[in-house]
C-alpha positions in Angstrom: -73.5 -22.8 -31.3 -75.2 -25.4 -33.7 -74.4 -26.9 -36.7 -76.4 -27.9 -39.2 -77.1 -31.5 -40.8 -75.8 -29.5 -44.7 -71.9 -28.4 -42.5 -71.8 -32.4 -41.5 -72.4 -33.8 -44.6 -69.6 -31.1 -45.7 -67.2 -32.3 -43.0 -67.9 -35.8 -43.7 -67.2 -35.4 -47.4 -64.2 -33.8 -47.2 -62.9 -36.8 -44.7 -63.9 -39.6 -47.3 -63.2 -40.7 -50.5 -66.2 -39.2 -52.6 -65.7 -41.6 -55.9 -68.1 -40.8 -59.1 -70.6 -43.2 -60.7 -67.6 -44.0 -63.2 -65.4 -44.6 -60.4 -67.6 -47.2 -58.6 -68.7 -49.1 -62.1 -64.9 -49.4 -62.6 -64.6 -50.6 -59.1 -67.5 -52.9 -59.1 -66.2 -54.2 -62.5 -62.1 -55.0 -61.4 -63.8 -56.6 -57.7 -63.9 -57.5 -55.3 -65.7 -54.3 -53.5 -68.8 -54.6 -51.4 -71.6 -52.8 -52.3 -73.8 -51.4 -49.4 -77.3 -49.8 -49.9 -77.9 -47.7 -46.7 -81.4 -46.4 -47.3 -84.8 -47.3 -45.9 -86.2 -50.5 -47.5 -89.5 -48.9 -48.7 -86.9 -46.3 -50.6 -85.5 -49.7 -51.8 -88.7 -51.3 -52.8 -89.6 -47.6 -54.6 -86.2 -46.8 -56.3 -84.8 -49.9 -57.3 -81.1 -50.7 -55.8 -77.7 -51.0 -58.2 -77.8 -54.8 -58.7 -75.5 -56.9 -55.9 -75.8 -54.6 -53.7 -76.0 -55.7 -49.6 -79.0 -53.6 -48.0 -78.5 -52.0 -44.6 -80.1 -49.7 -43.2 -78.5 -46.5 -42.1 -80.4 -47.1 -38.4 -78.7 -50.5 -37.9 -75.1 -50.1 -39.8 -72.7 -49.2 -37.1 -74.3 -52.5 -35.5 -73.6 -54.8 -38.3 -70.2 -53.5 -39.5 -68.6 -53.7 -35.5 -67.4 -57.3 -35.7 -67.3 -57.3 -32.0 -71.1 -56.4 -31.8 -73.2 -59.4 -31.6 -75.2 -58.3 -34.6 -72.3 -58.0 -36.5 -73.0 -59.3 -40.3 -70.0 -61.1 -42.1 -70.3 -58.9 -45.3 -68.5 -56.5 -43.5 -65.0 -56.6 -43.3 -63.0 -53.6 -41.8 -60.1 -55.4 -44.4 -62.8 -55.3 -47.6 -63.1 -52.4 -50.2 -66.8 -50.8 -49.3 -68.5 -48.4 -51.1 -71.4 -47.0 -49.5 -74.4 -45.2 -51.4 -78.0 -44.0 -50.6 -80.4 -41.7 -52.7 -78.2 -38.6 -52.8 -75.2 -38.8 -51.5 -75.4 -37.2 -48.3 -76.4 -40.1 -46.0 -73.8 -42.4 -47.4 -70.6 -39.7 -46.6 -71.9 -39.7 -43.3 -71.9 -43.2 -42.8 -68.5 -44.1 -45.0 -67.1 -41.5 -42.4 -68.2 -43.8 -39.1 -66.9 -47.0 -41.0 -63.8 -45.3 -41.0 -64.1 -44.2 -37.5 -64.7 -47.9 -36.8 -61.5 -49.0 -38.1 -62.8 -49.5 -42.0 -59.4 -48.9 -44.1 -61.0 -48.7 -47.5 -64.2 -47.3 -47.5 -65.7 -44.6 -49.9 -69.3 -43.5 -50.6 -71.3 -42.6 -54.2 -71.4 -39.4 -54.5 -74.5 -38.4 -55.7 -76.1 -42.0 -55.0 -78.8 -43.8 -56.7 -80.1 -40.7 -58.4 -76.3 -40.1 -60.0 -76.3 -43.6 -60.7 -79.7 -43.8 -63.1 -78.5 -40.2 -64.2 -75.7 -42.0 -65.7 -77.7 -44.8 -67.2 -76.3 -47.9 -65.0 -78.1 -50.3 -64.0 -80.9 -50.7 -61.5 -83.2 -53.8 -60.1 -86.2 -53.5 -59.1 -88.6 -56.2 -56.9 -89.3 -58.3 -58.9 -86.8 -57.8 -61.7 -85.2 -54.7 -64.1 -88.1 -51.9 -65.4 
């Protein structure tokens, strides 16, 4: 039997730390955390992306976040604070879930992602500046 992408995202959630849009701006105020984007770059370039943010991709995380993979990049640190967020949420749990499965200790996810984010009136950049 199946399952469908809706039971992972589920099971992912209920393994990670789900933190709310006042959650992370407290978290990104006290520091240090690293802020990671995982959605598409044209979604980027469309939506706008919470300021300091590190953008990578969903397809390529698991590659830069393995510090013994030789694309490995040096904003991640299985010892950091990370907070993951995409559009919606669902992506990011998924992905907070295999940095934990990689050895991540402190790792959480935006629940309800960008879109919860601008919901909440926070801040966003755009190319090329704020709109």
């Amino acid at each position: 039997m199946s399952i469908s992408v809706r039971h992972l995202v589920a099971r992912a959630r209920d393994r990670v730390r789900n933190m709310s849009v006042a959650e992370v701006a407290e978290a990104l105020d006290l520091g240090p955390v690293t802020l990671v984007d995982i959605r598409e770059a044209d979604e980027v370039w469309r939506d706008g992306a919470i300021p300091g943010a590190v953008q990578a991709a969903r397809g390529m995380l698991e590659f830069w976040a393995d510090p013994t993979c030789p694309y490995h990049r040096e904003e991640f640190d299985p010892g950091a604070k990370i907070i993951l967020y995409c559009s919606s949420g669902g992506r990011s749990a998924l992905a907070a879930q295999t940095l934990q499965e990689l050895g991540y200790l402190d790792v959480a996810h935006l629940e309800g992602g960008l879109n919860a984010w601008k919901e909440h009136g926070r801040p966003v950049m755009y190319q090329g500046g704020p709109r």
